[in-house]
FIKOLZA-1660 file (N, C-alpha, C; in steps of 0.1 Angstrom, whole numbers, plus 5000, padded with zeros to 4 digits):
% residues 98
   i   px   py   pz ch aa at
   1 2416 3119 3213  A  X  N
   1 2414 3125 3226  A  X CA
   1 2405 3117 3235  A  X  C
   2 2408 3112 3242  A  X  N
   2 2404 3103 3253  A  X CA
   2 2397 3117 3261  A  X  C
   3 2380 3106 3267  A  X  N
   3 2373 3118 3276  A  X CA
   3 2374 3113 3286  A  X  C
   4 2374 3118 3296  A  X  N
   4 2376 3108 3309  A  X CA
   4 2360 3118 3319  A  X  C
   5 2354 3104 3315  A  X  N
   5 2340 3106 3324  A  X CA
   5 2334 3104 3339  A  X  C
   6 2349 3099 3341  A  X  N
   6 2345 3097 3356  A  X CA
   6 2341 3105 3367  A  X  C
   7 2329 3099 3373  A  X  N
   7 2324 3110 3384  A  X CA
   7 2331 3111 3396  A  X  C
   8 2338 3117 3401  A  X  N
   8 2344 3118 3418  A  X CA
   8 2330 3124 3423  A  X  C
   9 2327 3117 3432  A  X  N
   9 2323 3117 3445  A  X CA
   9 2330 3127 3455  A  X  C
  10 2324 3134 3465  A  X  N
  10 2329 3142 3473  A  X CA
  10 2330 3132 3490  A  X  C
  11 2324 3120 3486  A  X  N
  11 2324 3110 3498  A  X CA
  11 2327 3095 3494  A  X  C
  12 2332 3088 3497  A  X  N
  12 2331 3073 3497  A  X CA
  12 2323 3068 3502  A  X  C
  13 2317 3052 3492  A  X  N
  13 2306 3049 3492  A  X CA
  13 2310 3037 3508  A  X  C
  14 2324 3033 3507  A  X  N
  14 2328 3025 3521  A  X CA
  14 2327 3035 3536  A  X  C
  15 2329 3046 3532  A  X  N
  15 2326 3058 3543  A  X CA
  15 2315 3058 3547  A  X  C
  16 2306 3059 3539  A  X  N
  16 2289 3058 3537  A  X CA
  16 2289 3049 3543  A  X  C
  17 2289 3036 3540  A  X  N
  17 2285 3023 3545  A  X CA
  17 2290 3019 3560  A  X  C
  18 2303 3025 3561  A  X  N
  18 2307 3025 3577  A  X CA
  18 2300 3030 3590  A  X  C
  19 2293 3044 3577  A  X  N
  19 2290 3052 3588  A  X CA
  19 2273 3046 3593  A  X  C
  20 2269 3041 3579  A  X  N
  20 2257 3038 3589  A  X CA
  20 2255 3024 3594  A  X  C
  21 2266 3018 3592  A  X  N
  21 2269 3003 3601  A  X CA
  21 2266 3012 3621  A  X  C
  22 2276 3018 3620  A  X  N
  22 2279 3024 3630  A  X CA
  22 2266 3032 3640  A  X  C
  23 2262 3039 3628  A  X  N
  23 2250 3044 3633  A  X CA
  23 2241 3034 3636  A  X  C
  24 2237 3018 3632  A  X  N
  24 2227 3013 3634  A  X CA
  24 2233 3007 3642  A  X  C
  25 2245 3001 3647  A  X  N
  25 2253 2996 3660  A  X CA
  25 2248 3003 3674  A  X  C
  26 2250 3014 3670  A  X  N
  26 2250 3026 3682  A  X CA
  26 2231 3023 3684  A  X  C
  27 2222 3023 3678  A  X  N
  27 2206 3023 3677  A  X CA
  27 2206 3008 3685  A  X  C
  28 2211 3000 3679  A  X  N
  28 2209 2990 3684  A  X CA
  28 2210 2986 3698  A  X  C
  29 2222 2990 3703  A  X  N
  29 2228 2989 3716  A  X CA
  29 2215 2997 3725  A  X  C
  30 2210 3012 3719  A  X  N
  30 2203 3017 3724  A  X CA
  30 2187 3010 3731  A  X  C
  31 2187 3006 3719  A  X  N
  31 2173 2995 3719  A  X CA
  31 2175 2983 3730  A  X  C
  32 2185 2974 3730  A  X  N
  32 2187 2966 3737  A  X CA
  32 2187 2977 3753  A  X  C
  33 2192 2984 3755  A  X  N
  33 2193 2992 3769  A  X CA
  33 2177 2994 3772  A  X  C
  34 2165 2999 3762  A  X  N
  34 2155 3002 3765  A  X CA
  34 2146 2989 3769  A  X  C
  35 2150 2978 3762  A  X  N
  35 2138 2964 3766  A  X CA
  35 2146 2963 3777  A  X  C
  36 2161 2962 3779  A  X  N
  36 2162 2959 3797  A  X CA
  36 2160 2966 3802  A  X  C
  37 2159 2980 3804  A  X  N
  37 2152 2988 3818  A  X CA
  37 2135 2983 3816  A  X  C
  38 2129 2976 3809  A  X  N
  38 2116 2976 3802  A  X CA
  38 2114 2963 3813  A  X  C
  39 2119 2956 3808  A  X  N
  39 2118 2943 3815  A  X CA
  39 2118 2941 3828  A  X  C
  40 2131 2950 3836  A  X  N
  40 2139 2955 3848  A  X CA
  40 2125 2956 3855  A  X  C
  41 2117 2968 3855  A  X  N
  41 2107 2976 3856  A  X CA
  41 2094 2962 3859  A  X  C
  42 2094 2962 3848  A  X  N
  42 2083 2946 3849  A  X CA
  42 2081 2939 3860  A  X  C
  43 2097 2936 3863  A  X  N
  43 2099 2925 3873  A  X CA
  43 2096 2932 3881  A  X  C
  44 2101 2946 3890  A  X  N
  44 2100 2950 3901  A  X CA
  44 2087 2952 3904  A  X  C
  45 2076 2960 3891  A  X  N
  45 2062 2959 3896  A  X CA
  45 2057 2948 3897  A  X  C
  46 2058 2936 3894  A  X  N
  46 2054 2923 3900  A  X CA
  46 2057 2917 3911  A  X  C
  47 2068 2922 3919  A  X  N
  47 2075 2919 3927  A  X CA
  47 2068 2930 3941  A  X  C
  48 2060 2941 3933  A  X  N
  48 2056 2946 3942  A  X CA
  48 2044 2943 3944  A  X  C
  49 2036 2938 3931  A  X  N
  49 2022 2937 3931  A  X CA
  49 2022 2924 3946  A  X  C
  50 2030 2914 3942  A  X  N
  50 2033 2903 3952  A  X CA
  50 2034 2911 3965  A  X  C
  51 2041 2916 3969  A  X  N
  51 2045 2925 3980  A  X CA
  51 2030 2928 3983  A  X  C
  52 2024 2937 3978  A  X  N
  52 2013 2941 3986  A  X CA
  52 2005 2932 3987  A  X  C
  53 2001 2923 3976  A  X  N
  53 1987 2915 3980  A  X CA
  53 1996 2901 3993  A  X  C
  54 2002 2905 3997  A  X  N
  54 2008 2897 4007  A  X CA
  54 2004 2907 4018  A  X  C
  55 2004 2915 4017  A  X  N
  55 2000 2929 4030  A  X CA
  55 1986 2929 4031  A  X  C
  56 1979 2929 4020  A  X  N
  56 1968 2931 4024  A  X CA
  56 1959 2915 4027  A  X  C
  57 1966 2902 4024  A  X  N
  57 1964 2892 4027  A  X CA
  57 1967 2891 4044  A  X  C
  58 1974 2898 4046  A  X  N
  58 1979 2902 4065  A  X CA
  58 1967 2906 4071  A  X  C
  59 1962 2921 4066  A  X  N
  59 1953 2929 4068  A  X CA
  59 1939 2919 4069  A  X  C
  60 1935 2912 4057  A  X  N
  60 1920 2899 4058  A  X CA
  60 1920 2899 4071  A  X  C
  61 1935 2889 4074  A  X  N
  61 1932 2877 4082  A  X CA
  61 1933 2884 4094  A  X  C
  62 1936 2898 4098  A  X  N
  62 1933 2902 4111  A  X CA
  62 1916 2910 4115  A  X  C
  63 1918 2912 4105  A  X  N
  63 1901 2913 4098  A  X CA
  63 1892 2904 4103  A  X  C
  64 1892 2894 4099  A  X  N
  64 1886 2882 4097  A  X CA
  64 1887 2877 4111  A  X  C
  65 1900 2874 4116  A  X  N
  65 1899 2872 4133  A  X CA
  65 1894 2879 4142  A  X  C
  66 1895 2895 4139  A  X  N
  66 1886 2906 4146  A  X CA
  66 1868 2903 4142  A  X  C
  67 1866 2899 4138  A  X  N
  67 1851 2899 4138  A  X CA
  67 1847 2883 4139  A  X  C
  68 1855 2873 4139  A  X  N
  68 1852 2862 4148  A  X CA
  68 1853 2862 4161  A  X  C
  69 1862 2870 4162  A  X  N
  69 1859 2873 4180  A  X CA
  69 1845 2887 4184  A  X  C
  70 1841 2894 4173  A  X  N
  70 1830 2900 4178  A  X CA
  70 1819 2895 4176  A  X  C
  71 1822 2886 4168  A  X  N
  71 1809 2876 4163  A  X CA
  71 1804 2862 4178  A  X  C
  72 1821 2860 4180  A  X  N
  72 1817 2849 4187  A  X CA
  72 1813 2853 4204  A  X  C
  73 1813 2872 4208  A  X  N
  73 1809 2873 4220  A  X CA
  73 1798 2866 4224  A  X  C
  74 1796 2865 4236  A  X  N
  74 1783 2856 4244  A  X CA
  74 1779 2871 4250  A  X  C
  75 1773 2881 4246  A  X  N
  75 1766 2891 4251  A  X CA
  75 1757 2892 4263  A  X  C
  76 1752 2882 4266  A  X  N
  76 1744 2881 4279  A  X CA
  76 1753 2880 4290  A  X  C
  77 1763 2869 4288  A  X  N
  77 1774 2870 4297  A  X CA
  77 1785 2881 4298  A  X  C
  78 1783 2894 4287  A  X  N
  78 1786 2905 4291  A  X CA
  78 1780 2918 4298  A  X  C
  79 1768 2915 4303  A  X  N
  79 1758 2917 4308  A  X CA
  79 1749 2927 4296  A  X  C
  80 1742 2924 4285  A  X  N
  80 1733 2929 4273  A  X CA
  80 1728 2920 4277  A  X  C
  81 1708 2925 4278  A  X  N
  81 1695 2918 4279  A  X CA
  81 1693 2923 4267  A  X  C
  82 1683 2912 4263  A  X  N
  82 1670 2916 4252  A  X CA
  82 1664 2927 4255  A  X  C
  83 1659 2933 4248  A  X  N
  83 1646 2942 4254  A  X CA
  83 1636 2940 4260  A  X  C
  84 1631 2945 4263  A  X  N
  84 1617 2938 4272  A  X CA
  84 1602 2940 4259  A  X  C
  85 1602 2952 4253  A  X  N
  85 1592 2959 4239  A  X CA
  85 1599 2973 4235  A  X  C
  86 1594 2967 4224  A  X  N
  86 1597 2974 4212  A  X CA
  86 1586 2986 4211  A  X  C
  87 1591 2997 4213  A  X  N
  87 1578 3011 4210  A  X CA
  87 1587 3019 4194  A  X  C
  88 1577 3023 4187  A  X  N
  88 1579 3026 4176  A  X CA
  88 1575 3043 4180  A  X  C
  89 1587 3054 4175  A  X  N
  89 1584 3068 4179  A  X CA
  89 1585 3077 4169  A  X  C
  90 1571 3082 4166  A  X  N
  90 1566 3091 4154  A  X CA
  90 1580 3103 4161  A  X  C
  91 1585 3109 4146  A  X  N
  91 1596 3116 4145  A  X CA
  91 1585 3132 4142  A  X  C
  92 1590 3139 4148  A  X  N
  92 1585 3156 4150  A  X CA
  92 1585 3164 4136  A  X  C
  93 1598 3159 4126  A  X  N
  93 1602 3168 4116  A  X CA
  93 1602 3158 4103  A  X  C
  94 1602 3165 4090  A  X  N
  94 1600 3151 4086  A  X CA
  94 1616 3149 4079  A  X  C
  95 1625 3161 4080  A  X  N
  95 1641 3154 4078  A  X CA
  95 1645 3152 4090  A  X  C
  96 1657 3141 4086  A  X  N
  96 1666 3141 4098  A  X CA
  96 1674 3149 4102  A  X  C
  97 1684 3160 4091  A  X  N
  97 1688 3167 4099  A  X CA
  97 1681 3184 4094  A  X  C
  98 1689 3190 4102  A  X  N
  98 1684 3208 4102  A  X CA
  98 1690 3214 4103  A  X  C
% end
């Protein structure tokens, strides 16, 4: 009397193996989609960082020309004298405000 020992399985071990080919296909793909929006994102905030420090490189230089022109007024020839003296005036309270 021959025993027959063989185990059946309720699944195949190629079923198995398909399924998680598939499953790590599918992960994969997913992964690759997350470093390109990753990367995507990167570029655009650099692209903005550029953007702005070009704006506010705008903003300096009108800066910088606005107070060469208030630097470079000739005030006498806008009619401002010197003072004539300087009087120093004892304050009544001893804060400034109330």
């Amino acid at each position: 009397m021959p025993y027959n020992l063989r185990v059946r399985l309720p699944f195949s071990p190629v079923r198995l193996a398909a399924l998680a080919v598939a499953v790590l296909v599918v992960a994969y793909i997913g992964l690759i989609a997350v470093v390109m929006s990753y990367a995507a994102l990167t570029v655009e905030f650099s692209q903005s960082v550029r953007n702005d420090e070009a704006a506010v490189a705008t903003l300096e230089s009108q800066y910088l020309a606005a107070v060469a022109r208030i630097t470079g007024t000739d005030y006498a020839a806008a009619g401002y004298a010197k003072p004539i003296a300087e009087t120093f005036v004892p304050a009544a309270s001893v804060t400034a405000l109330r």
